[in-house]
C-alpha positions, -999 to 999 in steps of 0.1 A, spaced: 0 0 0 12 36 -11 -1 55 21 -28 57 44 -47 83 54 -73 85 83 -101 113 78 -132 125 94 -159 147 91 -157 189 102 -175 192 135 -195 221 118 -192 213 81 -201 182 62 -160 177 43 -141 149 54 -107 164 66 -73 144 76 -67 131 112 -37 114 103 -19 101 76 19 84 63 29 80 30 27 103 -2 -7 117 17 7 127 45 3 164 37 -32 159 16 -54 180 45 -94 167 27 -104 144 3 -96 155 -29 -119 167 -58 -150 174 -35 -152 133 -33 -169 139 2 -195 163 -7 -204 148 -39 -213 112 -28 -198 96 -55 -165 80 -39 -153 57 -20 -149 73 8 -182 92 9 -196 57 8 -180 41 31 -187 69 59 -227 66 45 -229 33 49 -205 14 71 -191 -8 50 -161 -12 30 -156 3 -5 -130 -1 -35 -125 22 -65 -110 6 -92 -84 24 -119 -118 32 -139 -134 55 -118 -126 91 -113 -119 91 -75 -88 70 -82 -78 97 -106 -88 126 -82 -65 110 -55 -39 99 -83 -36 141 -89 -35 149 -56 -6 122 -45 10 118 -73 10 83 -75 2 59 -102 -22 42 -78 -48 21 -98 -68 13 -64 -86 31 -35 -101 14 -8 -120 33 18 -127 18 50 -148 28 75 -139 30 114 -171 21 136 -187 7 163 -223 -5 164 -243 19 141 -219 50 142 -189 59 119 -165 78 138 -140 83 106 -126 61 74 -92 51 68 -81 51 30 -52 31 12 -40 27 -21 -20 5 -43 -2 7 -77 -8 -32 -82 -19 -45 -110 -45 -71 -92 -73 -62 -84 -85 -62 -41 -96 -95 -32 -119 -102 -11 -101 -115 12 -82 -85 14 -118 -65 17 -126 -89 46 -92 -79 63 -100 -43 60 -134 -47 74 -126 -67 107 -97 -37 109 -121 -10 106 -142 -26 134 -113 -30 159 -104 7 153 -137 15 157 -137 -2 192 -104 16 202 -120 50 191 -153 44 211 -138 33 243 -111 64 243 -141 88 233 -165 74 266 -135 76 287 -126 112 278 -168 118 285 -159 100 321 -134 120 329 -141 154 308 -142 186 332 -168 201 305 -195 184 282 -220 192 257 -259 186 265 -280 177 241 -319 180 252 -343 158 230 -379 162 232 -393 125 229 -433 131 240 -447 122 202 -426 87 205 -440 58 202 -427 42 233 -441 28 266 -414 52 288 -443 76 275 -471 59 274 -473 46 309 -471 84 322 -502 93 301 -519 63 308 -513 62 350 -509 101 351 -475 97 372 -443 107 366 -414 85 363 -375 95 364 -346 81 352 -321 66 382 -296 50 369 -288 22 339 -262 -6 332 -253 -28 304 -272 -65 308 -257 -96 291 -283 -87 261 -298 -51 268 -298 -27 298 -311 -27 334 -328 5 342 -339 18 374 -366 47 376 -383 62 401 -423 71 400 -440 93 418 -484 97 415 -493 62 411 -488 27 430 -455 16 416 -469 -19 411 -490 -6 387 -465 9 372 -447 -22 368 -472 -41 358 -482 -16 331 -445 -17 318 -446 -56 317 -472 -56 294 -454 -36 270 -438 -58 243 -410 -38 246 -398 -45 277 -384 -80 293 -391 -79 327 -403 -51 349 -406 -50 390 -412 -28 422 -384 -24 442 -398 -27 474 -381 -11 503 -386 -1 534 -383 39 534 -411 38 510 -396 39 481 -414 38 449 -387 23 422 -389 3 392 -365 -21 374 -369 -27 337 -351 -52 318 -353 -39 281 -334 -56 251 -353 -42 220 -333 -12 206 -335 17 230 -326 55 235 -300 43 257 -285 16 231 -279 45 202 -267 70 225 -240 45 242 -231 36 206 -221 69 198 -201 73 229 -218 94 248 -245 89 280 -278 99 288 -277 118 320 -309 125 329 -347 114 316 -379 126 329 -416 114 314 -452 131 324 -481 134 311 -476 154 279 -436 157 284 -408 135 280 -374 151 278 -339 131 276 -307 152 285 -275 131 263 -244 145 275 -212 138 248 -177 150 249 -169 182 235 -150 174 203 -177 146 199 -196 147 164 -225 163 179 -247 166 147 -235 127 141 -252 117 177 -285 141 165 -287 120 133 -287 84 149 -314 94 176 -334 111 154 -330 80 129 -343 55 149 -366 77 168 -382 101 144 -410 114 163 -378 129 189 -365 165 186 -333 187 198 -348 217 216 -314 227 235 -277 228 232 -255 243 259 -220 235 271 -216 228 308 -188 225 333 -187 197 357 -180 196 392 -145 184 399 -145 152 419 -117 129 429 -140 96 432 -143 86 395 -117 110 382 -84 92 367 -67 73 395 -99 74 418 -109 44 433 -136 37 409 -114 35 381 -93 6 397 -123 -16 390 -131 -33 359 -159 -26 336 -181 -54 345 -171 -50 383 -186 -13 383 -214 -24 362 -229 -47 383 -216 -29 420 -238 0 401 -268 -24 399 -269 -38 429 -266 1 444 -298 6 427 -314 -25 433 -317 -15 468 -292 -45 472 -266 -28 501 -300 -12 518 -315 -21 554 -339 -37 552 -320 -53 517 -345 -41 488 -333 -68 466 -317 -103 469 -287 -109 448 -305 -136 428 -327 -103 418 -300 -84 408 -283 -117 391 -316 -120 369 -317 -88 358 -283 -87 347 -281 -121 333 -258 -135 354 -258 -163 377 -256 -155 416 -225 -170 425 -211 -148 393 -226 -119 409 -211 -126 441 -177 -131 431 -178 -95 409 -194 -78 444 -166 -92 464 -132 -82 441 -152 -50 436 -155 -45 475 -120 -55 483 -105 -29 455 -128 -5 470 -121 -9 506 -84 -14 505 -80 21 489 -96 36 515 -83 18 545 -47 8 533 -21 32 548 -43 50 570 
């Protein structure tokens, strides 16, 4: 391969500009020939649809980068760098062979583009972890089709998003209620066909909490996909708003696009930039960030299950079935958790 040359799109502009590159395009600072605002490239292809794309000697994009390296490259192949359903960039080589790309070769590209993609999305939620300022993005979701807003209308109550966590196949969310009998509630959301498994938290400071084990695609499944989180929900009667909060140098208008993809009925109605509150808990070498991402995931759960109350709200075999896991699995990932936990704060004292 002559060079390669990683690009992605202006955070206010639709070109596709370099991130990095080697070779004879080292210095090349866009796509060249308008090939991303056109459409009619590799590369613009690969960015609109996730998948891997070659242009051959015969098409003008080879020529177009041909000029701009020059190169007597007789290939282009554009591959894209994702994870789940968003793009985050495309990586671009070339070669002067006289073969043409196998598709072998494609293959090779495509499982490349996916472990890059991984890479990129794991940095980009770590930077949102530990970011000391943030972008929130405000969606109004009351026309959705969607039993987060139906059960509100239907019970008149409100309900409030707790907490969430990655299940073996979905996501464990806890929400609070207020106006109605939280059984209900639960009950109501069981009887939705797009939820698992719903049930009250019982506990005994009265508190009126729901768990919801939901697998079919979600708000919170496209948001965590484009590396960002959704900080705070609220449904009532008539409103529903969802607060996504993303890194700054996230592609904002990328995030908009996928929500408002797979939930059309959902619109922006606020952007602002906010500064966090500096902690020392989760912040890089806090003693949250000694555990691992399944450890935090289900010491997270089992916080919001009610699990480390008095009276306990929720046995581990609860908090096991909701995340998919068996008890003695949940047990072992509570104690290492604990341990790393405790020793940081009692060590050396």
């Amino acid at each position: 391969y002559e060079f390669a040359w990683i690009g992605e799109r202006e955070l206010h502009g639709e070109r596709i500009v370099r991130r990095t590159a080697t070779g004879l395009a080292a210095n090349l600072g866009r796509v060249p020939g308008g090939d991303d605002d056109a459409g009619d490239g590799p590369v613009a292809r690969a960015m609109d649809s996730g998948d891997v794309h070659v242009a051959s000697d015969s098409e003008p994009a080879v020529d177009r980068w041909r000029t701009a390296t020059e190169d007597d490259i007789t290939s282009v192949i554009a591959v894209p760098l994702g994870h789940g359903e968003t793009v985050y960039g495309v990586l671009v080589v070339a070669t002067s062979r006289e073969s043409v790309v196998a598709a072998r070769e494609r293959a090779g590209f495509e499982v490349l583009g996916q472990l890059i993609g991984v890479v990129i999305h794991a940095a980009r939620s770590r930077d949102l972890l530990f970011a000391d300022a943030v972008v929130e993005l405000e969606f109004d979701f009351s026309g959705s089709d969607s039993p987060f807003v139906d059960v509100p209308e239907a019970l008149d109550c409100r309900l409030t998003l707790d907490g969430y966590v990655p299940a073996s196949d979905g996501w464990v969310m806890y929400l609070s209620v207020d106006g109605t009998d939280p059984a209900a509630a639960a009950e109501r959301f069981a009887a939705s066909d797009r939820v698992d498994r719903a049930r009250h938290i019982t506990g005994g400071d009265g508190t009126s909490r729901l768990e919801l084990v939901v697998t079919e695609l979600s708000v919170l499944h496209v948001v965590t996909e484009a590396g960002a989180t959704v900080q705070r929900a609220s449904t009532s009667p008539g409103r529903a708003r969802f607060v996504v909060e993303a890194a700054l140098d996230a592609d904002h208008r990328q995030i908009v696009a996928d929500i408002i993809d797979s939930f059309p009925a959902a619109e922006l109605v606020a952007t602002q930039k906010r500064d966090r509150e500096i902690t020392t808990v989760g912040r890089p070498g806090g003693v949250l960030e000694e555990l691992t991402d399944r450890q935090r995931e289900v010491l997270e759960a089992a916080y919001q299950a009610g699990y480390f109350a008095w009276p306990r709200e929720s046995t581990a075999e609860e908090v096991a079935e909701a995340l998919g896991l068996t008890s003695a699995t949940l047990h072992g990932h509570l104690r290492k958790a604990e341990v790393v936990i405790l020793s940081a704060l009692l060590d050396d004292q």
